[in-house]
C-alpha positions in Angstrom: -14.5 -27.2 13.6 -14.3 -23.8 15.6 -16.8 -21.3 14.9 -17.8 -17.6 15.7 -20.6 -17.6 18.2 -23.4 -16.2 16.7 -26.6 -17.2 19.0 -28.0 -13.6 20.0 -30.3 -15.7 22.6 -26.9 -16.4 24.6 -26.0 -14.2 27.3 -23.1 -11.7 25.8 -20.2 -13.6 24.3 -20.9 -16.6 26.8 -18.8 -19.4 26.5 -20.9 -22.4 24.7 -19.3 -24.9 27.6 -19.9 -22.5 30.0 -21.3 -24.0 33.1 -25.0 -21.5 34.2 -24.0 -21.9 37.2 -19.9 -20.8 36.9 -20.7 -16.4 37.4 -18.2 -14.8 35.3 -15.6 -12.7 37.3 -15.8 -9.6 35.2 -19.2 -8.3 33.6 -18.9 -5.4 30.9 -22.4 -4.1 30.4 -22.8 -1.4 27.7 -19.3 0.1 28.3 -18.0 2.6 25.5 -15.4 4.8 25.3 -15.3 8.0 23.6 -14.0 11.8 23.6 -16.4 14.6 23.3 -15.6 17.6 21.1 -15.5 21.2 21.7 -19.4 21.3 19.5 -20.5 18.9 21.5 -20.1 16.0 18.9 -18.2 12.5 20.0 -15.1 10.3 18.8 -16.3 7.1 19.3 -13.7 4.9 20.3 -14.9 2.3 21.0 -19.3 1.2 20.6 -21.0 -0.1 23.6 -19.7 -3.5 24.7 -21.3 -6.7 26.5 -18.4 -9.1 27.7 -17.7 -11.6 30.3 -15.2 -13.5 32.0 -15.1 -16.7 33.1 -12.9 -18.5 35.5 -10.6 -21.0 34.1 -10.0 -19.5 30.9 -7.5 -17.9 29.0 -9.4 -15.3 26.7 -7.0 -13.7 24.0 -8.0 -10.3 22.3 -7.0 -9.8 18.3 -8.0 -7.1 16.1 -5.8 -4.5 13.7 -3.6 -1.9 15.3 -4.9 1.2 17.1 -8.1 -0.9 16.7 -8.4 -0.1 20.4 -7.6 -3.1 22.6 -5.5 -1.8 25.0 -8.3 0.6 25.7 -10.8 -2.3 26.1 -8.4 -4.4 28.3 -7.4 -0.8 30.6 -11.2 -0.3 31.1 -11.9 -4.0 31.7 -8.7 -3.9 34.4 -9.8 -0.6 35.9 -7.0 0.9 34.4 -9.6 3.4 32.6 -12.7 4.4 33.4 -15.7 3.3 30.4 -17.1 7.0 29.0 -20.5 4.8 29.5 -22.4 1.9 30.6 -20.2 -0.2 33.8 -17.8 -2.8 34.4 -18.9 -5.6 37.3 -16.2 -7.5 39.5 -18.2 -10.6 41.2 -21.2 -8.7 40.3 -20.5 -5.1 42.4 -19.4 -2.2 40.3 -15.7 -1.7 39.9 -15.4 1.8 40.6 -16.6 0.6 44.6 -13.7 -1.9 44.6 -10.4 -2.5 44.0 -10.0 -5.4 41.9 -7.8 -8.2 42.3 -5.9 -8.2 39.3 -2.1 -8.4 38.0 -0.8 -6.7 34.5 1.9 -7.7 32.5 2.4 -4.7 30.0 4.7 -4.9 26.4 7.6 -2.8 27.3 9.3 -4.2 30.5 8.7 -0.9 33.1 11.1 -2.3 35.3 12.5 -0.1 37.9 16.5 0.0 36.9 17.4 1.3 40.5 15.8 -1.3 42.1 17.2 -4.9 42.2 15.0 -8.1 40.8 13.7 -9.0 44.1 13.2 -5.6 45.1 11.2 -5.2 42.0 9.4 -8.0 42.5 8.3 -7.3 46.0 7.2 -3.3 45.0 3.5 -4.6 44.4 3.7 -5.8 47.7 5.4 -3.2 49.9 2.7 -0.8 48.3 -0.2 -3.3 49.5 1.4 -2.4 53.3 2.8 -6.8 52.8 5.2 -7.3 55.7 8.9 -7.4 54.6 9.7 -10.7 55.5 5.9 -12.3 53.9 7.4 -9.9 51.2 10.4 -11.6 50.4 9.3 -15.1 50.8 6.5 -14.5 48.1 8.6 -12.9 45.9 11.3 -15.3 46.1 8.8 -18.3 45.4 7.5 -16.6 42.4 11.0 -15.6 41.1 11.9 -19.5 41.6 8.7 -20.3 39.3 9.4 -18.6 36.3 12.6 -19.7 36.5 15.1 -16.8 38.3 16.1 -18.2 40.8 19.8 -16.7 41.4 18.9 -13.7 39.7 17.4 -11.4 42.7 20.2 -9.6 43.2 20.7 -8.5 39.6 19.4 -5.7 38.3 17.5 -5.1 34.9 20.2 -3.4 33.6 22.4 -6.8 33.6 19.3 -9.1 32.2 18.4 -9.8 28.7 14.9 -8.9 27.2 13.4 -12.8 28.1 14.6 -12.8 31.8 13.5 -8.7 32.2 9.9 -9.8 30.8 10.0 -13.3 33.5 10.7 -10.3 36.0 7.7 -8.4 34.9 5.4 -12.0 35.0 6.7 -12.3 39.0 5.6 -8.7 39.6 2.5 -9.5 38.2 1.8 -12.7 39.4 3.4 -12.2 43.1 0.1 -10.6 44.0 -1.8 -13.6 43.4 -4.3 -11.9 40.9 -7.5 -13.2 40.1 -7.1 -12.1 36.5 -3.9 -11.6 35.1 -4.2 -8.9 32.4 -1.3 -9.1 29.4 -1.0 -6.1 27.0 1.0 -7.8 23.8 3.9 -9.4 26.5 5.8 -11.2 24.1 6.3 -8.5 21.3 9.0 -7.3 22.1 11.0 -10.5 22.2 12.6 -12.6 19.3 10.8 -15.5 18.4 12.5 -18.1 20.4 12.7 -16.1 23.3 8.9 -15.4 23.4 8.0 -19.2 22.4 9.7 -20.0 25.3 7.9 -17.6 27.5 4.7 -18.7 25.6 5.5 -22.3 26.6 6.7 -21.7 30.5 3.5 -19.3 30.7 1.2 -22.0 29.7 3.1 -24.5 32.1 2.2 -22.7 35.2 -1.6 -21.8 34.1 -1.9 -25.8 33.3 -0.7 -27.3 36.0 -2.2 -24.5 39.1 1.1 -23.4 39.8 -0.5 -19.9 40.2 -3.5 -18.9 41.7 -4.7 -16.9 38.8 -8.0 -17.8 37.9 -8.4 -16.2 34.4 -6.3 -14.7 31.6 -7.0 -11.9 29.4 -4.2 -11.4 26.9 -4.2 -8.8 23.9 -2.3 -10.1 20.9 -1.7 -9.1 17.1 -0.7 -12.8 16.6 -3.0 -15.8 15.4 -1.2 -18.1 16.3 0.1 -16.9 19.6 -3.6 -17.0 20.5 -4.7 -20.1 19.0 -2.1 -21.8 21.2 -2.6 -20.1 24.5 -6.8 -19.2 25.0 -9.4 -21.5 25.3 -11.6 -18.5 23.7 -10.2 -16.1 21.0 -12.4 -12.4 20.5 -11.4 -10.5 17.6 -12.3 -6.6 17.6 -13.6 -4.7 14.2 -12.9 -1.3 13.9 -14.4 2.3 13.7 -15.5 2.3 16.3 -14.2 -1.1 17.8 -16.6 -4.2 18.4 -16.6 -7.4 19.0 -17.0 -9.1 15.5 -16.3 -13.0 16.0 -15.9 -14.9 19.4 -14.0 -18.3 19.2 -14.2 -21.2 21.4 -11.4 -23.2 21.2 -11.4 -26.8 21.8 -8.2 -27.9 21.0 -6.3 -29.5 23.7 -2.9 -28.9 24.6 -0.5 -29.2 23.9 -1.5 -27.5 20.4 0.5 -28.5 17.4 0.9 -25.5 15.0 0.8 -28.3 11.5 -2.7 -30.0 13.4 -5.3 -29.3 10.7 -7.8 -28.3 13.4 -5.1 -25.5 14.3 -4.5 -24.0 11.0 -8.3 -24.2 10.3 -9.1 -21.7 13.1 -6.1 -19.9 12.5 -7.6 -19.7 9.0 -10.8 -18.6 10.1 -9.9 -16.0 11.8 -7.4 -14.8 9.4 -11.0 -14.4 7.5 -12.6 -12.4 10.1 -9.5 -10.0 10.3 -9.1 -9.6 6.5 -13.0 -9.0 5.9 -13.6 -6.0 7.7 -17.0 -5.6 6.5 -18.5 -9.2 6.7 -20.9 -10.3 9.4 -19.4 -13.1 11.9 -21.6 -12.0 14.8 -24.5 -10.8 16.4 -25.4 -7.1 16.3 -23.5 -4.5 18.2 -24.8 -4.6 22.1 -26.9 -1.5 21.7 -28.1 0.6 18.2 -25.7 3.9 19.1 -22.9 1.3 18.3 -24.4 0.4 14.7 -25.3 3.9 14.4 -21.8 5.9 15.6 -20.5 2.9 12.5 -23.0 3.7 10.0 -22.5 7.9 10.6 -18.3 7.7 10.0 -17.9 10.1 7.2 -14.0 8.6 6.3 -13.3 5.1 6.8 -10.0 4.4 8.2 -7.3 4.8 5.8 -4.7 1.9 6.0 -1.0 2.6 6.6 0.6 1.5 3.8 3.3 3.0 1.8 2.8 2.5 -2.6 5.7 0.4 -2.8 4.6 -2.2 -0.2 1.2 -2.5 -2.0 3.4 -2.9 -5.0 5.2 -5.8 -3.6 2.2 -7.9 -2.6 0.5 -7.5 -5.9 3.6 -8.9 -7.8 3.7 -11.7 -5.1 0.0 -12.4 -5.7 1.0 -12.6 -9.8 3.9 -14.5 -9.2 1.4 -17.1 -8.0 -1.1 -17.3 -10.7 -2.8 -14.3 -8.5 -4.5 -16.3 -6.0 -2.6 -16.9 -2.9 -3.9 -18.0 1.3 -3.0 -15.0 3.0 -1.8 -16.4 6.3 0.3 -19.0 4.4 1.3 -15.8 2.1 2.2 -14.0 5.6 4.3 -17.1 7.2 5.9 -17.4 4.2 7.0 -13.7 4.1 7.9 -14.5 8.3 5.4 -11.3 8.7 2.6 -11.1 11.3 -1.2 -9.9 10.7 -0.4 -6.6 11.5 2.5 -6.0 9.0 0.2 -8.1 5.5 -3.0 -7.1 7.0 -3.2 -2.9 6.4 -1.1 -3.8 2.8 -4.5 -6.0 1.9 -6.8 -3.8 3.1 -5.1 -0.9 1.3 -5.2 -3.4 -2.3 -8.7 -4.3 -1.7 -9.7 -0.6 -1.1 -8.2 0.5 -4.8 -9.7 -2.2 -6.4 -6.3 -4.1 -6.6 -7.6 -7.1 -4.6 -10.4 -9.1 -3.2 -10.4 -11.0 -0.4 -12.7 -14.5 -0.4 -12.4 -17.4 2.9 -9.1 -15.7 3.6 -7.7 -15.7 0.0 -6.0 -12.9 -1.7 -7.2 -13.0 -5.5 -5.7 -10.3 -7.9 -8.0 -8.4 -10.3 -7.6 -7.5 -13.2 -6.5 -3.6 -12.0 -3.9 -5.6 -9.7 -2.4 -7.4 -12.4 -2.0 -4.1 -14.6 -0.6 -2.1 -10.9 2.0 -5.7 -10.7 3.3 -5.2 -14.5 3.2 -1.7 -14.5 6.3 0.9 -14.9 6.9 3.0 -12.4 5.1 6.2 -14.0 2.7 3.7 -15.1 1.8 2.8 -11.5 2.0 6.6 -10.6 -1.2 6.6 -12.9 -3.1 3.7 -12.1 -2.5 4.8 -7.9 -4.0 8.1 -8.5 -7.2 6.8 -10.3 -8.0 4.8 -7.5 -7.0 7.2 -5.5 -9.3 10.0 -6.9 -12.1 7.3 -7.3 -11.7 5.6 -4.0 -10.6 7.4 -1.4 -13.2 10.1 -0.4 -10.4 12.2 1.7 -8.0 12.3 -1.5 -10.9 13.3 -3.7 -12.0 16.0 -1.4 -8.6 17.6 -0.8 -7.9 17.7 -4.7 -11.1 19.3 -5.5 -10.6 21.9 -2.5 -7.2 22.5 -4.0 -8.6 23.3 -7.6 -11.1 25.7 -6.1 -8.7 27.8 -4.6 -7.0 30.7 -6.9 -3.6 30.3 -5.6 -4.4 25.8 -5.6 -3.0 26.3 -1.9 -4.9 25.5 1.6 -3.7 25.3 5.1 -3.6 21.7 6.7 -5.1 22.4 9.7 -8.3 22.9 7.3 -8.3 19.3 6.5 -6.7 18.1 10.0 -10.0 19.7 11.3 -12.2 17.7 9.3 -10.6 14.2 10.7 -10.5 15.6 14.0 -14.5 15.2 13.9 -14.8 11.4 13.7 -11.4 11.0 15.1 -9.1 11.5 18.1 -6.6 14.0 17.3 -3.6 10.7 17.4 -5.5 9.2 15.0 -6.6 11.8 13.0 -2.3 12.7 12.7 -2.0 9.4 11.5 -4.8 9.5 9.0 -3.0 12.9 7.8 0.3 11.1 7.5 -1.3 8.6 5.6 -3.1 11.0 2.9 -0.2 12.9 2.6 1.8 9.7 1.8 -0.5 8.9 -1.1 -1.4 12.1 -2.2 2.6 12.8 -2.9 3.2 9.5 -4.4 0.3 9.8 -7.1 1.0 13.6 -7.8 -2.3 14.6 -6.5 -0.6 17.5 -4.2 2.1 18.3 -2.4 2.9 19.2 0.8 5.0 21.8 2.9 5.5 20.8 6.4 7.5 23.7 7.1 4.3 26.1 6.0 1.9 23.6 6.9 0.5 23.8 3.2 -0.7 21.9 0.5 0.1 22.9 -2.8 -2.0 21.5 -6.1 0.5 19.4 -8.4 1.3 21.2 -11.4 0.0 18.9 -14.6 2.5 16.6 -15.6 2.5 13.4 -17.4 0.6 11.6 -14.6 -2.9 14.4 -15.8 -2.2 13.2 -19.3 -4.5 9.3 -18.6 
């Protein structure tokens, strides 16, 4: 069965079937990516990084939401240059090349003035192509992902499927080496991206494009478990690589196979268990260290009711449930179950064992609960749990006038995060604090104001 690699001896996150002698394309070494504050003090976004890739491999990038993989594929691509450490194209630094590489991003960016061929061929007339190599190229690469007819359209008069197909030509008319993909298919229905999924893997399969490599970034399991032949999956705060999958499974790969749903299982595990070990330490000790320092862990965002919902599901089911089978059932994808589990297991609600959700005893109460009675249970945990929430209601009952400014505590997240996260983190609080009558808040003052005691103080 697929496992994590976890051999240290192993040259970073090297394939185990990895020829010695195949030399990777792209060599991270050390790379980290972080913001420096006006003290002096950094955001670290993401820890120092080994990573390699190999020819003839499709390597697909999971991990939570804002986690950072965009960031790691931009640097990777030389989208973005790393804060630290370097990124190697056939062993020579990027930053003294321009690499040879093609990106497929999740919204379409399509130029609507300019027809499909035209926007096909734009990679090309900026290379200094001739017009007539130009349109030859283009035209085969339309023809291969299945547009033929449609030059002479424009995006404007395509639907989502063929406007993304227009976006693979772009990329792939350049004959990339590497063809980055930045979450391609999300923004397509489900039959529409299958589809994609399946003509996408046609072409790789069969050499019908010169690529060499694949890098996609993905919130879906299964999307990745059918596409890559190697599957990384990023922690967070600061991101890391936790677990690195090989996957053996030939194609085409049947989603009911048992060997499928295993891995897809296992890595439902890695993603569910933020804080068990699945591989080798971080590549240098700043990364363990800029993890152990974070003063706030990341707060999940999750709204009361949804955490509500899963804890009844969980009863409902004798309070054990898979949670990827939990997910399919509910038709929802990592990202939408995973922050409402990781919100459940931080309160206490749940716990999470070889990707099962089991409900404790707290969990069962929250499920039965009335609504005040929830109200109360939410802001126990919530005092008990959550350091920001605690801090924020003692600052408040300090205060003559229970009343603080929220740039106060917006300053405090601002030191271990970016000021977009930090925003969201706010949001977040805010969300709870309201909800369990901790504080409340006015935007239009930028204000909180202490709760006055109600029935929710009287536990």
């Amino acid at each position: 069965m697929p496992e994590p690699i976890v051999n240290p001896a192993a040259s970073p996150q090297q394939p185990a079937d990895c020829s010695p002698n195949e030399a990777p394309i792209i060599r991270a070494r050390g790379i980290e990516k972080f913001y420096t504050q006006p003290d002096g003090g950094r955001v670290e976004i993401i820890a120092p990084s080994d990573l390699d890739i190999f020819p003839a491999q499709i390597v697909a990038l999971l991990g939570p939401s804002g986690c950072g993989k965009s960031t790691l594929l931009r640097m990777l691509a030389g989208l973005s240059a790393p804060s630290a450490g370097e990124v190697l194209w056939h062993d020579r630094p990027l930053d003294s090349q321009v690499p040879n590489v093609g990106i497929v991003f999740q919204s379409f960016a399509l130029f609507p003035w300019l027809t499909v061929l035209d926007n096909v061929e734009a990679p090309l007339e900026a290379r200094g192509v001739a017009a007539a190599e130009r349109c030859e190229r283009a035209v085969r690469i339309l023809d291969a992902v299945g547009l033929d007819g449609f030059e002479s359209a424009y995006p404007k008069e395509l639907s989502g499927g063929m406007k993304q197909r227009v976006g693979f030509a772009r990329a792939l008319v350049i004959q990339p080496e590497v063809l980055f993909m930045d979450e391609p298919f999300s923004a397509l229905d489900v039959l529409t991206a299958e589809t994609l999924r399946g003509e996408l893997l046609e072409l790789w399969l069969e050499h019908k494009i010169p690529t060499r490599s694949i890098f996609l970034v993905t919130h879906n399991i299964e999307e990745a478990v059918v596409l890559a032949d190697r599957i990384l999956v990023l922690g967070t705060h600061p991101a890391h690589i936790r677990a690195d999958f090989q996957v053996r499974l030939t194609h085409p790969r049947k989603r009911k196979d048992p060997e499928f749903l295993d891995l897809v299982d296992r890595i439902y595990q890695v993603l569910t268990q933020p804080t068990a070990d699945f591989t080798p330490p971080p590549a240098s000790a700043v990364a363990g260290l800029a993890h152990a320092v974070a003063r706030y862990p990341l707060l999940p965002h999750t709204r009361p009711g949804g955490l509500g919902a899963l804890l009844e599901l969980l009863a409902d089911r004798g309070g054990r449930a898979d949670l990827h089978a939990l997910a399919s059932a509910l038709s929802l994808d990592v990202d939408e179950l995973l922050p409402i589990v990781e919100t459940a297991e931080l309160f206490g609600f749940l716990t999470v064992d070889q990707g099962d959700g089991q409900i404790t005893p707290s969990g069962q109460a929250f499920a039965a609960a009335s609504i005040l009675e929830r109200k109360q249970l939410f802001r126990r945990a919530a005092l008990e749990r959550v350091l920001l929430l605690r801090q924020i209601e003692e600052a408040l009952r300090a205060k003559d006038d229970h009343t603080l400014p929220d740039d106060f505590f917006r300053d405090l997240l601002e030191e271990q995060f970016t000021p977009e996260v930090a925003s969201r983190q706010f949001e977040t609080a805010i969300q709870w604090g309201r909800y369990a009558e901790i504080f409340d808040y006015d935007a239009d003052r930028g204000r909180l104001v202490l709760t006055e005691p109600s029935a929710l103080d009287q536990e």
